[in-house]
C-alpha positions in Angstrom: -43.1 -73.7 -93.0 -39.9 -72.5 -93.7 -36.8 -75.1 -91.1 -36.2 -71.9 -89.2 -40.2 -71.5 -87.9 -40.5 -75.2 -87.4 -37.8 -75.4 -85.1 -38.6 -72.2 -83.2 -41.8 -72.9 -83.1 -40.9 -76.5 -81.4 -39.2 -75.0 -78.8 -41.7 -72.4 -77.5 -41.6 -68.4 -77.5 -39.3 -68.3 -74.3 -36.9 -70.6 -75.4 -33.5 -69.4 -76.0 -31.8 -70.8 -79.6 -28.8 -71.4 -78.1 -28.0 -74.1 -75.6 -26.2 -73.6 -72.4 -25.8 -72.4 -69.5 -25.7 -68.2 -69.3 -23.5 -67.1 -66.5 -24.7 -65.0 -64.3 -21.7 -62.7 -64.1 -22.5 -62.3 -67.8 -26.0 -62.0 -67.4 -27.1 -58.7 -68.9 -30.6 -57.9 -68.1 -31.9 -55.0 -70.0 -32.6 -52.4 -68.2 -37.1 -52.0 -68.4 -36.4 -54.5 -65.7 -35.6 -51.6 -63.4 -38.8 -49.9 -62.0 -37.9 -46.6 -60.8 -40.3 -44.6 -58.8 -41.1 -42.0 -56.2 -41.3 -43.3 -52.7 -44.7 -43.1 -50.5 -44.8 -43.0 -46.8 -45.1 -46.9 -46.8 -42.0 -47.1 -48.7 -40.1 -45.6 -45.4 -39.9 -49.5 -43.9 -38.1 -50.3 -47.1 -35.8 -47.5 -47.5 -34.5 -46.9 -44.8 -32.7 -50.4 -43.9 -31.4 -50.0 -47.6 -29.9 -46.7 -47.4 -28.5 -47.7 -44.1 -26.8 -50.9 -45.2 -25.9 -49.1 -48.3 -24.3 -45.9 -46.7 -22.4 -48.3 -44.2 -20.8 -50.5 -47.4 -19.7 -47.0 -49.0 -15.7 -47.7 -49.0 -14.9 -44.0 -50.4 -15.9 -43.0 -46.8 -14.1 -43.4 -43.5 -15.4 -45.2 -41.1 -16.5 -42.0 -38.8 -18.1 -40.5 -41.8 -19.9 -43.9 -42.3 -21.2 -44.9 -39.1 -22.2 -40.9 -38.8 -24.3 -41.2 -42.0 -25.9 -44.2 -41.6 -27.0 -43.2 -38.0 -28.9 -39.6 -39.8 -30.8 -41.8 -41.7 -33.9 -42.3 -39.6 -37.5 -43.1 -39.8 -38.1 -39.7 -38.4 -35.8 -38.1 -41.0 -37.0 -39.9 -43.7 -40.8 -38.9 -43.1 -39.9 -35.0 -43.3 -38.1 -35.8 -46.9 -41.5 -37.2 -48.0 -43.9 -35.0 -46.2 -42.5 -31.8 -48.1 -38.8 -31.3 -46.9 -37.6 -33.2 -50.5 -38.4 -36.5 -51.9 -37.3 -39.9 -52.4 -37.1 -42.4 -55.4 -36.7 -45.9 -56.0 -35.4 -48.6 -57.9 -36.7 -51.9 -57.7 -35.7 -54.9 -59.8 -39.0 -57.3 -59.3 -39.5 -56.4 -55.7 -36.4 -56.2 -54.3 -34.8 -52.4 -53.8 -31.6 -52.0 -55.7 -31.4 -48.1 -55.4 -32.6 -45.1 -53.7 -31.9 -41.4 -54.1 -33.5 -38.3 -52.1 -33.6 -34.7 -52.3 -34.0 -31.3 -49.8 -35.3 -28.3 -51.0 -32.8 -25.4 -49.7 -34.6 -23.9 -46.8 -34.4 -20.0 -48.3 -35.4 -21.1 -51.9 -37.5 -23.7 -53.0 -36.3 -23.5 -56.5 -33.1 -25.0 -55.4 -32.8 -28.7 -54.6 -29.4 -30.6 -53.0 -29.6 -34.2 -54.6 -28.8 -36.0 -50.8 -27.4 -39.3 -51.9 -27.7 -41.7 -54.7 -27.2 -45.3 -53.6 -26.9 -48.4 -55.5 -26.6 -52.4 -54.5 -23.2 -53.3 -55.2 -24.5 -56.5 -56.9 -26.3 -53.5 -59.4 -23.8 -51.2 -60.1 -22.8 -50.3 -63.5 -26.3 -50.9 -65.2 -27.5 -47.8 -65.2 -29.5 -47.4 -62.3 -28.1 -44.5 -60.9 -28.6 -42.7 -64.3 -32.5 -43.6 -64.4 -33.2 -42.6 -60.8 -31.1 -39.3 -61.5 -33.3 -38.4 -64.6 -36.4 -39.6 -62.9 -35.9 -37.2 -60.1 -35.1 -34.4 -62.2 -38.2 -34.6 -64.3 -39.9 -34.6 -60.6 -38.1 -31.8 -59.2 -38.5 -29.9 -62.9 -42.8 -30.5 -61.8 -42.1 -28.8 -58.9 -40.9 -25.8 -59.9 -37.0 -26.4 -59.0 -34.5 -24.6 -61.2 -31.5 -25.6 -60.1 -30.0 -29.1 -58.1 -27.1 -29.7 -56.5 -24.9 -31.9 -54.6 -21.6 -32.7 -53.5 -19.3 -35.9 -53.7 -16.5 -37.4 -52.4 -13.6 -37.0 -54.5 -12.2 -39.9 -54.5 -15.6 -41.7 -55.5 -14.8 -42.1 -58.9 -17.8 -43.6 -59.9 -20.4 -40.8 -58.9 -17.9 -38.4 -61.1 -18.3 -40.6 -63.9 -22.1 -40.4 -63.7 -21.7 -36.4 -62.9 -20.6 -36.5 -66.5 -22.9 -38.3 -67.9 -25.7 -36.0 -66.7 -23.9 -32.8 -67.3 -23.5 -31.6 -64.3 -20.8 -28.7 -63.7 -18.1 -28.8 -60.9 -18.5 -26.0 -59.2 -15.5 -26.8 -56.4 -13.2 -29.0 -54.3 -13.3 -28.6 -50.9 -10.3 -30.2 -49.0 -10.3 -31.7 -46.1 -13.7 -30.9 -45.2 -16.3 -33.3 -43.6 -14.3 -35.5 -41.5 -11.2 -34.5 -42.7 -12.2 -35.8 -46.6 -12.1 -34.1 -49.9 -15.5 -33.4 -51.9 -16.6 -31.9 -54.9 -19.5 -29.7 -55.3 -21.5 -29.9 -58.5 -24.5 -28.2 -59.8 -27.1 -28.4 -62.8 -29.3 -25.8 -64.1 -32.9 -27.2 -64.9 -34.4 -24.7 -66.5 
């Protein structure tokens, strides 16, 4: 057996062949770790508190718009999004939520579909779990006949721009000082 083998084979199939410690500020997990998924009416004790906690951490919001938006996220509210009004998805790493996202259908055209909020654990940012739940939902809303999404931003939250890019979605306007006296962009994406 060639020195390689023997000494891999010595160490087990988990073992890593380096020593050390890894860091877990360096620790890059790949990203099948992530389960992404559409949300049930079970899922409501779980998404809820999340989305609450998360919309109340959102620094590119003041604190009005914050304490407003956390408050509309409801049990109530967040049974109508799954009994028909939209849907939900989320992203789990094991079994602990790291990201939700849910969806409206426009109430004149079911064809059309505002993308409500995207929210990610600040501890799982920049791994791509915004993207997946983005492209998840779009396949979903793609089965359900919708032609067209859409959503709107805050302007100054640069990182929901940057993954606006990424997914090719087209600005479609600024509007200044809007709610609670903040700047947004509006954005839109043809599906089909």
């Amino acid at each position: 057996m060639h020195k390689f083998k023997q000494r891999h084979a010595r160490r087990g199939k988990h073992k890593p062949l380096m020593g050390g410690r890894v860091s877990q500020k360096n620790d890059v997990r790949p990203k099948n770790e992530i389960k992404v998924r559409r949300a049930t009416a079970a899922d409501v004790k779980i998404l809820v508190p999340f989305a609450k906690k998360e919309i109340l951490k959102a620094s590119h919001y003041n604190a009005a718009a914050r304490q407003t938006y956390s408050s509309q996220v409801s049990s109530a509210y967040m049974r109508g999004i799954l009994k028909g009004a939209g849907f939900a998805v989320l992203a789990f790493k094991r079994s602990e939520p790291v990201g939700c996202l849910w969806t409206s259908f426009d109430s004149a055209d079911r064809s059309i579909m505002t993308f409500e909020w995207i929210l990610v654990n600040r501890r799982y940012k920049k791994q791509g779990i915004a993207k997946l739940m983005h492209n998840f939902a779009e396949r979903l809303a793609v089965s359900q006949g919708v032609r067209k999404i859409w959503g709107d931003s805050r302007a100054s939250n640069y990182q929901a721009i940057a993954l606006g890019a990424k997914l090719d979605v087209r600005r479609i306007g600024k509007l200044k000082k809007h709610w609670f006296g903040q700047d947004y962009i509006l954005w839109e994406k043809q599906l089909r």
